[in-house]
VEXMI-745658 format. One line per field, with one value per residue: x, y negated, z of N, C-alpha, C, O in turn; residue in three letters. Coordinates in steps of 0.05 Angstrom, whole numbers, padded with zeros to 5 digits. Example, Ala and Ser with C-alpha at 12.3 -4.5 7.8 and 13.67 -1.06 7.14 Angstrom:
2
n_u	c(00264  00257);
n_v	c(00114  00045);
n_w	c(00156  00142);
ca_u	c(00246  00273);
ca_v	c(00090  00021);
ca_w	c(00156  00143);
c_u	c(00264  00258);
c_v	c(00066  -00001);
c_w	c(00156  00157);
o_u	c(00285  00268);
o_v	c(00066  -00023);
o_w	c(00169  00161);
rest	c(Ala  Ser);
//
This chain:
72
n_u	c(-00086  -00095  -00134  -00178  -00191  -00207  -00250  -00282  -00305  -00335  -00306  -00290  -00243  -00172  -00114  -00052  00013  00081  00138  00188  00230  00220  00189  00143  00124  00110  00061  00033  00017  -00016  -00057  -00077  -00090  -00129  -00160  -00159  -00198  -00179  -00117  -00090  -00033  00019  00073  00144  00155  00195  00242  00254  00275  00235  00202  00161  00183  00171  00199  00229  00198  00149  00141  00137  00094  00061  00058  00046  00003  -00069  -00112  -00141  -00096  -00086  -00032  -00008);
n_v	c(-00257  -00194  -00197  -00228  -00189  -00144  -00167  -00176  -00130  -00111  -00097  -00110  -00150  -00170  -00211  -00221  -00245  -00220  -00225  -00187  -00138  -00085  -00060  -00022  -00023  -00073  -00067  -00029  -00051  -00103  -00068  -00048  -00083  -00108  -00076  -00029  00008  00027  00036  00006  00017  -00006  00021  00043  00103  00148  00191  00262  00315  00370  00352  00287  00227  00179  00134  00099  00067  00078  00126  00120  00096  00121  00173  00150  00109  00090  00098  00123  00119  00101  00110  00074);
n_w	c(-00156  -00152  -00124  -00140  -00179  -00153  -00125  -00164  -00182  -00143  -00093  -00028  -00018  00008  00005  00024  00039  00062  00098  00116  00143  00144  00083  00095  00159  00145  00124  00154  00188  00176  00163  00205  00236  00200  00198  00153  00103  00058  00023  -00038  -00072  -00098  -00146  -00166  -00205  -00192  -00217  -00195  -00190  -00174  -00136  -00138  -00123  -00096  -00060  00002  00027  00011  00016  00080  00089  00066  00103  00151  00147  00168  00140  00083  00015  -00040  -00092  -00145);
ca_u	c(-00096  -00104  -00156  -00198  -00192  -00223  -00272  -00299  -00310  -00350  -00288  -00284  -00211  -00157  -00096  -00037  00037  00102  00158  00185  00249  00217  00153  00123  00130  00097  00041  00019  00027  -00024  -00075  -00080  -00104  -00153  -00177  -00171  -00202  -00171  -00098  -00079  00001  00029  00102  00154  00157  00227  00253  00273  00275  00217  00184  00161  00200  00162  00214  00227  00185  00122  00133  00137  00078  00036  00053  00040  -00026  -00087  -00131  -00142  -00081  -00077  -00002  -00007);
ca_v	c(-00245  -00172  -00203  -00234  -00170  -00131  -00173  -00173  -00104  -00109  -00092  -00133  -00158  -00197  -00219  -00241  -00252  -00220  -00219  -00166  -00122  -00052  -00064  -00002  -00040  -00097  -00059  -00013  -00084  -00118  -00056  -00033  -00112  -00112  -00047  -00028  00030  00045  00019  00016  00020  -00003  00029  00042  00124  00149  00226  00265  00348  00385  00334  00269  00209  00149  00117  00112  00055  00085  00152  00118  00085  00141  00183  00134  00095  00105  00102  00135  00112  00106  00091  00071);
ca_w	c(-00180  -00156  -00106  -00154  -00194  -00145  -00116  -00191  -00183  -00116  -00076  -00006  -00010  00022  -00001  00043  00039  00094  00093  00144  00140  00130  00080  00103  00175  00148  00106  00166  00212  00160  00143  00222  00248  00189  00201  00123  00098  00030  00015  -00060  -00068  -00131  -00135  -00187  -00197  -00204  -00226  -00169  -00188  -00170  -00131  -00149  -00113  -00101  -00062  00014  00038  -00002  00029  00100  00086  00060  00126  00178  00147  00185  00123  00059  00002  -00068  -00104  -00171);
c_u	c(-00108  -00130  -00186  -00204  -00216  -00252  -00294  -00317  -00328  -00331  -00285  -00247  -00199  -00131  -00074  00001  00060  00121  00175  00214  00245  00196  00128  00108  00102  00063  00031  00014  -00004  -00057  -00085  -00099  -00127  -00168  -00188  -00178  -00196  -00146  -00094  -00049  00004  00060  00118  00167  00195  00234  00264  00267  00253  00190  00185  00164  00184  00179  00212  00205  00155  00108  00129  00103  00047  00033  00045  00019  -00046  -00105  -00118  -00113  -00077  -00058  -00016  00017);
c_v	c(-00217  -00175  -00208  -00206  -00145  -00142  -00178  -00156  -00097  -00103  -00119  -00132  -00174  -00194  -00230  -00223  -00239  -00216  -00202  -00154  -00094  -00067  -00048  -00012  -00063  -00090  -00049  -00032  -00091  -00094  -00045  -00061  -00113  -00089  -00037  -00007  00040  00023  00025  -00006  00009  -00002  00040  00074  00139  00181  00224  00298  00352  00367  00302  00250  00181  00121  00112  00097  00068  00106  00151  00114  00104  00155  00174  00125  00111  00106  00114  00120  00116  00093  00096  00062);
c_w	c(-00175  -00136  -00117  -00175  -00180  -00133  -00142  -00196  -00165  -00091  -00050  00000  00001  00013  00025  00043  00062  00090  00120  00127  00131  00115  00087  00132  00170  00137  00136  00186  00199  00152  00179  00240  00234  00191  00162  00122  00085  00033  -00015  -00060  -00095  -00129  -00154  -00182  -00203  -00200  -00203  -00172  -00188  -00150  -00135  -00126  -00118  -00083  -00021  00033  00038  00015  00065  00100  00085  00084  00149  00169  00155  00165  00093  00035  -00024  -00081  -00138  -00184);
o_u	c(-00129  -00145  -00208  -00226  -00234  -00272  -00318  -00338  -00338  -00341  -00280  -00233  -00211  -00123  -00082  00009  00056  00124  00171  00219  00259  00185  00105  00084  00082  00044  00016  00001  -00021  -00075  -00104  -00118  -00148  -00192  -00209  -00169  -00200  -00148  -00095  -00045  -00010  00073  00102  00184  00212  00229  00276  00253  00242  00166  00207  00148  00184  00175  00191  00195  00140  00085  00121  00089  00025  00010  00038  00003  -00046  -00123  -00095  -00109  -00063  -00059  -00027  00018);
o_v	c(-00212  -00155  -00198  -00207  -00134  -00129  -00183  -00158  -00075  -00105  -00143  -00119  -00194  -00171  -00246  -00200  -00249  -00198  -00210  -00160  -00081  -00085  -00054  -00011  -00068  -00105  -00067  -00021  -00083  -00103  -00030  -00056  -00119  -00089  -00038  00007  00064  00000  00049  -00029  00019  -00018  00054  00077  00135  00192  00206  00307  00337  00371  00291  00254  00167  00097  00122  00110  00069  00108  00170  00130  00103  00156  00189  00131  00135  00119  00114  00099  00136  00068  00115  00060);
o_w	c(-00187  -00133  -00111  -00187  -00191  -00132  -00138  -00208  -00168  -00069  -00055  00015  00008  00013  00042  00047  00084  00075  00143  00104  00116  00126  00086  00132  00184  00142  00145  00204  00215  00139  00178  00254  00247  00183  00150  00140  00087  00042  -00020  -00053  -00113  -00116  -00167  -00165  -00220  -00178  -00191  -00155  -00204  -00153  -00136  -00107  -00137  -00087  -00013  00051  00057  00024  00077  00112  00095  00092  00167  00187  00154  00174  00085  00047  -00031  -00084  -00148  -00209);
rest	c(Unk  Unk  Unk  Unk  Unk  Unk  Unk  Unk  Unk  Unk  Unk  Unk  Unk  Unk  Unk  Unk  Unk  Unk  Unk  Unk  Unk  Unk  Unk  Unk  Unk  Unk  Unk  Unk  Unk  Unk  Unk  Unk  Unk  Unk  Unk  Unk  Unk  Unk  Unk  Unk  Unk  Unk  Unk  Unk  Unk  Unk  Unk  Unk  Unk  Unk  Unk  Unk  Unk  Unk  Unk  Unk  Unk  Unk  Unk  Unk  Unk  Unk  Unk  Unk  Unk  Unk  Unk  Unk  Unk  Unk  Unk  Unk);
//
């Protein structure tokens, strides 16, 4: 669904499935073979004081990807 969503849009996408133990692991596994250039995150935001807490996989994810990242 979010494949056809973007390829609507002109976006060159790919879709694909892992199941892996870290997901950050499996995301940076999956975005470093295809050589992606933009990742968009979708991630459930959660109160945390003074800074905003997206959770710990997300935040692995954002520091280690080799391309650009947008969480929604």
């Amino acid at each position: 669904e979010m494949v056809s969503l973007g390829e609507s849009l002109g976006a060159r996408c790919t879709g694909e499935v892992r199941i892996k133990e870290s997901v950050a692991a499996g995301i940076l596994e999956v975005i470093t073979r295809h050589e992606v250039e933009l990742l968009l995150l979708g991630t459930n935001v959660r109160p945390g004081g003074e800074r905003l807490f997206l959770g710990n996989e997300v935040e692995r994810t954002l520091k280690n990807a080799p391309c650009p990242v947008i969480v929604v």
